[in-house]
Short mmCIF file of the C-alpha atoms (twelve columns), coordinates in Angstrom:
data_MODEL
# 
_entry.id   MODEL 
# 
loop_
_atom_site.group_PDB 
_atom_site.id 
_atom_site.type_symbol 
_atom_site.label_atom_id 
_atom_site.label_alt_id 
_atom_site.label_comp_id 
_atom_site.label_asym_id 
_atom_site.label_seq_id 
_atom_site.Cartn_x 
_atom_site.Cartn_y 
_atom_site.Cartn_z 
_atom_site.pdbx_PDB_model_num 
ATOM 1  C CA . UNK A 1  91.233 164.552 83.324  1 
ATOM 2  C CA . UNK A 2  92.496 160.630 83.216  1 
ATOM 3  C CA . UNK A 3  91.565 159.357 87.017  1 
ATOM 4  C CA . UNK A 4  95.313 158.463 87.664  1 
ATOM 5  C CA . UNK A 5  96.197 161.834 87.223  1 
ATOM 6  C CA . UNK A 6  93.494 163.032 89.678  1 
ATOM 7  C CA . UNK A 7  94.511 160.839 91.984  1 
ATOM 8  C CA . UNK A 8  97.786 161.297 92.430  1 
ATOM 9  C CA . UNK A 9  97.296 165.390 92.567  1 
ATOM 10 C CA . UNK A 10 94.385 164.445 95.112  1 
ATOM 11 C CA . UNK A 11 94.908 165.229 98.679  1 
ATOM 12 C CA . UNK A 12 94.066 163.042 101.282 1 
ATOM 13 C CA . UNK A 13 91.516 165.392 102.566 1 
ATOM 14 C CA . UNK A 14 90.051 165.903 98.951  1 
ATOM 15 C CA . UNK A 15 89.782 162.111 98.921  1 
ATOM 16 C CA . UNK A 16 88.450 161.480 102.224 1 
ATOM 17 C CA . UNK A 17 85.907 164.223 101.658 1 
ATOM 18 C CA . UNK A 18 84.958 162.853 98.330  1 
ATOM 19 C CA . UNK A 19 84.655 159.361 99.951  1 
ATOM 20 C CA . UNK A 20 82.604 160.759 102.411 1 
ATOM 21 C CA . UNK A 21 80.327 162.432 100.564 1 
ATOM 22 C CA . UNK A 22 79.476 159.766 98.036  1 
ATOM 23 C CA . UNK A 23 78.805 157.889 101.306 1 
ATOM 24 C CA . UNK A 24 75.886 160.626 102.331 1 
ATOM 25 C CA . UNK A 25 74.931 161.286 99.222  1 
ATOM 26 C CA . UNK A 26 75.011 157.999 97.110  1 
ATOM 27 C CA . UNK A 27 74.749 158.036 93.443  1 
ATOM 28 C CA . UNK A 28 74.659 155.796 90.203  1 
ATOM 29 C CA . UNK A 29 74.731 152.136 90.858  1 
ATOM 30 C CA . UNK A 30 75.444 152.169 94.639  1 
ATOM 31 C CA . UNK A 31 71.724 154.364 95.075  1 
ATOM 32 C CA . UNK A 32 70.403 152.064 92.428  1 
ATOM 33 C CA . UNK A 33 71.428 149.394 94.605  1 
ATOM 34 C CA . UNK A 34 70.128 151.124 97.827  1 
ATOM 35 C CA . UNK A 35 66.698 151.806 96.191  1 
ATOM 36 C CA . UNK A 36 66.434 147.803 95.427  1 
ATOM 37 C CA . UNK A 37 67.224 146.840 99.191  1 
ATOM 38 C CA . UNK A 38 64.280 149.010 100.356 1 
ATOM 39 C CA . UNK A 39 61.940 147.877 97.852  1 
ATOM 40 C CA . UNK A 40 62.857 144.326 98.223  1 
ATOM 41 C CA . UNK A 41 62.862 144.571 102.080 1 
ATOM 42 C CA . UNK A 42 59.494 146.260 102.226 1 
ATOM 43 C CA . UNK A 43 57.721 142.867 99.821  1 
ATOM 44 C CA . UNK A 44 59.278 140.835 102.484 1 
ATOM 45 C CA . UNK A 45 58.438 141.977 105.673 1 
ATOM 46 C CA . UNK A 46 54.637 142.505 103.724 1 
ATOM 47 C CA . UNK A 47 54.967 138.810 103.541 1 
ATOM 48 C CA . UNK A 48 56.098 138.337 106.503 1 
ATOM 49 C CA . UNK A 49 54.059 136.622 109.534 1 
ATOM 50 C CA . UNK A 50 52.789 139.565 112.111 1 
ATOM 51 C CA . UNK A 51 55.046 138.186 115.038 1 
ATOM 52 C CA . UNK A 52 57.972 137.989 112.924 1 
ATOM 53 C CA . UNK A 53 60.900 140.481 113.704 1 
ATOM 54 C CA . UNK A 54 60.972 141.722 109.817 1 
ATOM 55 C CA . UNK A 55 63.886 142.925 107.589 1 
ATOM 56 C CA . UNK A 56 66.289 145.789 106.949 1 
ATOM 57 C CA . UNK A 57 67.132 146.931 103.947 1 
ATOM 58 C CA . UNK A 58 70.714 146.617 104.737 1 
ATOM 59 C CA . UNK A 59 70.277 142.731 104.620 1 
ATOM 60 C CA . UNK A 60 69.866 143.151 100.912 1 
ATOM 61 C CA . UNK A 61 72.711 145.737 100.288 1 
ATOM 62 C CA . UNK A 62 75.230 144.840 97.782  1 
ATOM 63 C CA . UNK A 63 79.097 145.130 99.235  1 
ATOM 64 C CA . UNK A 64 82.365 144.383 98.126  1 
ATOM 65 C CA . UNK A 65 84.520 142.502 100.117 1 
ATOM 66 C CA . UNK A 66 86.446 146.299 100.406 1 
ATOM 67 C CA . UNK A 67 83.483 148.213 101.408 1 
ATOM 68 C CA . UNK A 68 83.066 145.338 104.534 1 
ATOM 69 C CA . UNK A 69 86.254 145.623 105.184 1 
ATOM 70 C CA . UNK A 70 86.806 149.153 105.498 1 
ATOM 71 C CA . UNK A 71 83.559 149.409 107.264 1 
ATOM 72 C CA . UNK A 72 84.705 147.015 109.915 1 
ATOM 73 C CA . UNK A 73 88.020 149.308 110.183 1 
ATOM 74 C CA . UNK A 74 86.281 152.407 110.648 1 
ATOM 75 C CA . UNK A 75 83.288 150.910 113.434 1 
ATOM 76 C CA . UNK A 76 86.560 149.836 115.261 1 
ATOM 77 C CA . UNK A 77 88.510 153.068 115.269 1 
ATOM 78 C CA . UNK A 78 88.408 155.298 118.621 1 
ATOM 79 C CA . UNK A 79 88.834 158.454 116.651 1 
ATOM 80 C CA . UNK A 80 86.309 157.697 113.414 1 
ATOM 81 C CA . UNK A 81 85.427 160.944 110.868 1 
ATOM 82 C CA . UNK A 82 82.177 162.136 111.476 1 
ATOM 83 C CA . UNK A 83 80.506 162.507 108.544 1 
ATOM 84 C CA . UNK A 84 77.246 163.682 109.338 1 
ATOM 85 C CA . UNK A 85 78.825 166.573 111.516 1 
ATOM 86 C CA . UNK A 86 81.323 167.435 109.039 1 
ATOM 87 C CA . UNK A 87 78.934 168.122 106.496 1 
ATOM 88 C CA . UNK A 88 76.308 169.561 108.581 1 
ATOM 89 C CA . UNK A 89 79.292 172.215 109.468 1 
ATOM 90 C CA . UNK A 90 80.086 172.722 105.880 1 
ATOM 91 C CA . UNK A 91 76.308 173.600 104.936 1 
ATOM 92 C CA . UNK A 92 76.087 175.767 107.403 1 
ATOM 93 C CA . UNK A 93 79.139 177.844 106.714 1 
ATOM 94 C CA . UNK A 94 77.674 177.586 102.849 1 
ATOM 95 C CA . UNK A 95 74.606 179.267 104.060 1 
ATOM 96 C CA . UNK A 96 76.159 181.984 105.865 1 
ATOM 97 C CA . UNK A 97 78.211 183.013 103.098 1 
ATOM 98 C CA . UNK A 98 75.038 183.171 100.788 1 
# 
C-alpha cells in the first residue's frame, strides 16, 4: 500500500499508537543509532577521569530538529500520553485473551 494512501485512511489513534510504539520499541536506523550512543558513551566515560560526572548516551543521540521539537511539546503538555502505561495495559489484556 503507497504510504499516502495509508495515511490518509489512518486514524489519529492508529497514528499516535504507531508513533508510540516505534518510540518503545525502536527499530532500523533510529535503534542503530541508539546502539551507537551507548557504545560511544560507555568508551568515554572509560576514559574519563574517576571524579568526572560521566556521559549519557542521550548526549550522543541523533535528532531531527522535529523529533526536539515535538519532544519539547509533549514534556510541556499537562495532559501527555503515557506510553509506558498504555502499552503495559495492552499486553496485559493480550495475555488474558491467550
Amino acid at each position: 500500500m503507497p504510504i499516502g494512501v495509508l495515511v490518509q485512511s489512518m486514524t489519529q489513534w492508529e497514528l499516535t499508537h504507531w508513533l508510540a510504539l516505534q518510540d518503545l520499541y525502536p527499530s532500523g536506523e533510529k535503534r542503530a543509532d541508539m546502539r551507537m550512543a551507548i557504545q560511544t558513551a560507555a568508551l568515554v566515560n572509560i576514559h574519563l577521569p574517576k571524579k568526572s560526572k560521566g556521559v549519557k548516551p542521550e548526549d550522543y543521540m541523533v535528532q531531527t530538529m522535529l523529533e526536539k521539537e515535538a519532544a519539547k511539546k509533549l514534556r510541556g503538555s499537562s495532559s501527555g500520553f503515557d506510553k509506558k502505561a498504555f502499552f503495559a495495559r495492552i499486553e496485559s489484556i493480550a495475555v488474558k485473551s491467550t
